[in-house]
KEGUPA-554548 format. One record per residue: x, y, z of N, C-alpha, C, CB in turn. Coordinates in steps of 0.05 Angstrom, whole numbers, plus 5000, padded with zeros to 4 digits. Each point is the difference from the previous one (the first is absolute). Glycine has a CB too. Layout:
# residues N
XYZXYZXYZXYZ;...
This chain:
# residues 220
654281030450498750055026501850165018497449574996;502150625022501250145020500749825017497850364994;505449805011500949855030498650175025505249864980;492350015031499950115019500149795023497950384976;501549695048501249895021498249715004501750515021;499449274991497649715001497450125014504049555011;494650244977497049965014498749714985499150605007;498549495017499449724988496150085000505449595025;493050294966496649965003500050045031498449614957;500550565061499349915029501250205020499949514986;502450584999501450225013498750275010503349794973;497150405045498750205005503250235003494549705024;505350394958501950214988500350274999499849714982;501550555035499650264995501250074986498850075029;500550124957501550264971500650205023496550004945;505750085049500950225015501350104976500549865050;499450404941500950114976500850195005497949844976;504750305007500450325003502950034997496050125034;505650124962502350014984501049905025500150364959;500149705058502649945032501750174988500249455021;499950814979501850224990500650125031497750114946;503649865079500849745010498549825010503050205007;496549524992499249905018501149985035498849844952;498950205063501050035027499249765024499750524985;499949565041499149845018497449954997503150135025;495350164972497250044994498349764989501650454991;500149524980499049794980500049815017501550134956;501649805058499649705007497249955015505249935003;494450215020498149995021497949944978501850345042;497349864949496549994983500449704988498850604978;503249205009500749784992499149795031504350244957;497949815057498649765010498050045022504049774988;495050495014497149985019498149934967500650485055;498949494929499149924985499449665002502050444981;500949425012500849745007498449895019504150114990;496250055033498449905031497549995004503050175018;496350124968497449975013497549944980502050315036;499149694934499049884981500049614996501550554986;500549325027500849844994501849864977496950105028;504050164965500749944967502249685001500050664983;500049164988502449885003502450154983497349555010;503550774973501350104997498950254996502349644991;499650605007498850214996502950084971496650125064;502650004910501850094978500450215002499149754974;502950375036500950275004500150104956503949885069;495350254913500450074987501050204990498149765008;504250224989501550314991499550074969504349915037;494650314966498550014975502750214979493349975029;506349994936501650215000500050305008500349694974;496650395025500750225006496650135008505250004966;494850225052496950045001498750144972500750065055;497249954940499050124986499450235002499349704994;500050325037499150375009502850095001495450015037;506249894966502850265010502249904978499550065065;502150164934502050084986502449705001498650615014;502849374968501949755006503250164995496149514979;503150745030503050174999501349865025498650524980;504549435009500849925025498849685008500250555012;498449354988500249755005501749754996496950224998;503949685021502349764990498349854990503849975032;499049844961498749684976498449925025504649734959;493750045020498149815011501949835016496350014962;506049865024502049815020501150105022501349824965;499050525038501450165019497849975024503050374966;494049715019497650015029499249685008497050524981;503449335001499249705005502849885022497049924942;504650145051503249985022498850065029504250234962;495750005041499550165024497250025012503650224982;494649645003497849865006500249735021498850214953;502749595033500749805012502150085026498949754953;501850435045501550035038498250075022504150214983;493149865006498850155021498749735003499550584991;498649224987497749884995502649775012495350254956;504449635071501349785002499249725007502250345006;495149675001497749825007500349864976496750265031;503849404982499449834974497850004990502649765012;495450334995497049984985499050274977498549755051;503950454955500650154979501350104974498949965031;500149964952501450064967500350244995498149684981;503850315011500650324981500349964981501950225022;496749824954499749904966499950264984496849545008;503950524970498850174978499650034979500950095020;497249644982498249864971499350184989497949635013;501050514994498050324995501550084967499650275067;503149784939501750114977499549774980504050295027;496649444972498749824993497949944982501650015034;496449954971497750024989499750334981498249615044;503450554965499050274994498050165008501649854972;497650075053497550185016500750255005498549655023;500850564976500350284999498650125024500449994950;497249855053496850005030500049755009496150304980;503049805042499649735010497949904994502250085031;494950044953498149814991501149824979496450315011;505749764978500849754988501549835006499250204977;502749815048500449805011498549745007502050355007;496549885012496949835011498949784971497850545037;501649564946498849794975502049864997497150254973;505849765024501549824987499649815024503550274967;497049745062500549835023496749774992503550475045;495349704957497049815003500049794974496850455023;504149694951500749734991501549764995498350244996;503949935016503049775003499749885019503350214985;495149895036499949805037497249924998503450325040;495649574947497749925009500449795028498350084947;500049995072498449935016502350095026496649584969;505150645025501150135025498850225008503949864991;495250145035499150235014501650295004497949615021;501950584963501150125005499150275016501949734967;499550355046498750405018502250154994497449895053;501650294933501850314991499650195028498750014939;504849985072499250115026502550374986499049335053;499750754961500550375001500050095026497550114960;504550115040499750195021498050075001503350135001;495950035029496850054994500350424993497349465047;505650594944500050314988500349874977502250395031;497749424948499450024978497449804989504950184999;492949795020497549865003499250334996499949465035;500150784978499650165002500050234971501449775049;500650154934500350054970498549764985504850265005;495049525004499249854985498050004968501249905050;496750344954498850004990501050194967497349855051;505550204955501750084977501349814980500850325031;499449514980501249744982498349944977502049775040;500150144945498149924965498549755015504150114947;493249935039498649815002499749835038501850014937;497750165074500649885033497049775006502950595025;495049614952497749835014500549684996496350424991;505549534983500349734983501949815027500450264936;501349935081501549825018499049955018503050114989;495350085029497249925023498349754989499150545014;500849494962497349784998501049714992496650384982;507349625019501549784984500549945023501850104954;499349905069501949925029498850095021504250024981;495449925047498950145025503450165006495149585024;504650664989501350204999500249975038498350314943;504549745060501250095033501350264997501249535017;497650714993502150075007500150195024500849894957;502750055052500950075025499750305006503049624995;496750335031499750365011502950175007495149835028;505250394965502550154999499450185009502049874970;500350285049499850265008498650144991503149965009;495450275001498350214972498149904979504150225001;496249564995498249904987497349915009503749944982;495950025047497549825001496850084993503249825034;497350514970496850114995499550034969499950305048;502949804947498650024968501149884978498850385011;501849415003499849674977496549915002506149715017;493850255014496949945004497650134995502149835025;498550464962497650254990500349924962501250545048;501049414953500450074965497949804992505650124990;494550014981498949884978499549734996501750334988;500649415005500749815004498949885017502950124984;497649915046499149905021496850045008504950055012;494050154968496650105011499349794982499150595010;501649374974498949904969500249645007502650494958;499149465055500949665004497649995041508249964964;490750305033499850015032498349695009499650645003;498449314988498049764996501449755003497050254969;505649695021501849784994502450035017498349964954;500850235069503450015022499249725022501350715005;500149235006499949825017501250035015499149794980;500650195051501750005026501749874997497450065026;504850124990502249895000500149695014501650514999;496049385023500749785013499549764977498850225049;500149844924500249844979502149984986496350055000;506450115007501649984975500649684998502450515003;497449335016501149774983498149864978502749925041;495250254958498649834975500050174976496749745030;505150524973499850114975501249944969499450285036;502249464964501349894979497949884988504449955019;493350004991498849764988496950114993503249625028;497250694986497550154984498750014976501650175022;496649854965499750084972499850244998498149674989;503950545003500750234994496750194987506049754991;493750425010502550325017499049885037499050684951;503549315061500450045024502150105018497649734988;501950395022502450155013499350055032501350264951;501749725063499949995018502250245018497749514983;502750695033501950175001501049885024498550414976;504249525040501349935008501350195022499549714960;500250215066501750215021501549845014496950345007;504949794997502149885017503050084999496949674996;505350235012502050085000501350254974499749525029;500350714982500150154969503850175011492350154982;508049884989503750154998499550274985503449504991;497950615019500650324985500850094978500650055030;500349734965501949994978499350064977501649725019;498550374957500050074983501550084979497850005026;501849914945501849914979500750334989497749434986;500650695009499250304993502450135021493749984987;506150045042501150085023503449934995495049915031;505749814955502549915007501450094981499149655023;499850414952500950064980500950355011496949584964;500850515043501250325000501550125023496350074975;504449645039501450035022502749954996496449925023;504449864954502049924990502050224976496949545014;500050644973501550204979500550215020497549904951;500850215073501350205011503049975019495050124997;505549655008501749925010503449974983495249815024;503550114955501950004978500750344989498049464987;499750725006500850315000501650065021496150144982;503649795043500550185017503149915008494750095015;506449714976502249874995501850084985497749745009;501250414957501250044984500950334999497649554981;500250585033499950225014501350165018497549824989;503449995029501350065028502850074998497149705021;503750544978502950085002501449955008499350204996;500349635023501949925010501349804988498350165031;500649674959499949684984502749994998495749974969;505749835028502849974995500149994970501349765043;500650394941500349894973499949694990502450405004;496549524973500449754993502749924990495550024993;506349795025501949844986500850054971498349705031;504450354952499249954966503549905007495350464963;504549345022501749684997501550144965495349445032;506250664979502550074969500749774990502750395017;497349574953501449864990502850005004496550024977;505049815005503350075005500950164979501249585022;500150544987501950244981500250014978502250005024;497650124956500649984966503350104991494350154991;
């Protein structure tokens, strides 16, 4: 059996999934406005090994993003797990199947940004995860018109629910989804990364740079 994080029958539980290639403030926020206004009793931050749509050039270990996961995610009601590698899930529709039969009778909501509610309809097998879990997801910068035009969201449109219901969306019978406003961060994993490599060029670059230190052995 997978080590994944406790639960028990009764629980109301969010999936939060995705490499955290870095994880930031962003995440935390969408975590615990989730928590709040969902009522969750935990939310599983999942650091997955790796996405499927994008490249895993350059990506650190799972232990390196699961590390630095846990500095941001500091709310005791938040796990940072990465069963995912585990089980061997590659998608998350197979997550989704393994959870439903290892947890029976935990409520679970697969919560998303609402810029990748907006792709949603790219994922292997997405219709299988709408119709397996009621779906949250949070509103982000740039994202809010055309998460709420796409595909995904036209297609689930019949099964959205006001936001003044999120606290009953754990206990929905799926596909349900609900999009989420409120406190939103700029932040971005895409952004930090190419802020971090230009930073680092422009470092390695800079003529001025002091030479690096070189530590001689002793004399022959």
């Amino acid at each position: 059996m997978a080590l994944f994080p406790p639960h028990a029958p009764g629980m109301r539980i969010g999936l939060f999934g995705g490499s955290f290639n870095p994880p930031h403030a962003g995440h935390a926020l969408v975590c615990n406005l989730a928590l709040r206004r969902l009522g969750l009793h935990r939310v599983w931050v999942m650091v997955t090994p790796g996405n499927p749509l994008k490249s895993r050039e350059g990506l650190p270990s799972l232990a390196e993003r699961m590390a630095a996961a846990r500095k941001v995610m500091r709310h005791p009601r938040i796990v940072v797990t990465g069963f995912e590698a585990e089980i061997g899930a590659a998608y998350s529709w197979q997550t989704v199947n393994f959870l439903r039969r290892a947890c029976p009778g935990v409520h679970f909501v697969w919560i998303m940004g609402a810029d990748n509610l907006a792709g949603f309809f790219r994922w292997q097998r997405w219709r299988d995860i709408a119709a397996a879990m009621p779906i949250l997801a949070v509103d982000r910068p740039g994202s809010t018109h055309i998460a709420e035009r796409g595909q995904a969201a036209s297609c689930l449109g019949r099964r959205r629910l006001p936001e003044t219901q999120a606290k009953t969306l754990a206990l929905r019978a799926p596909p349900a989804l609900i999009v989420l406003h409120g406190p939103r961060s700029p932040l971005s994993s895409t952004q930090l990364r190419a802020s971090k490599a230009y930073s680092r060029e422009k470092a390695e670059t800079d003529p001025l740079r002091p030479a690096p230190s070189v530590t001689r052995g002793p004399e022959s």
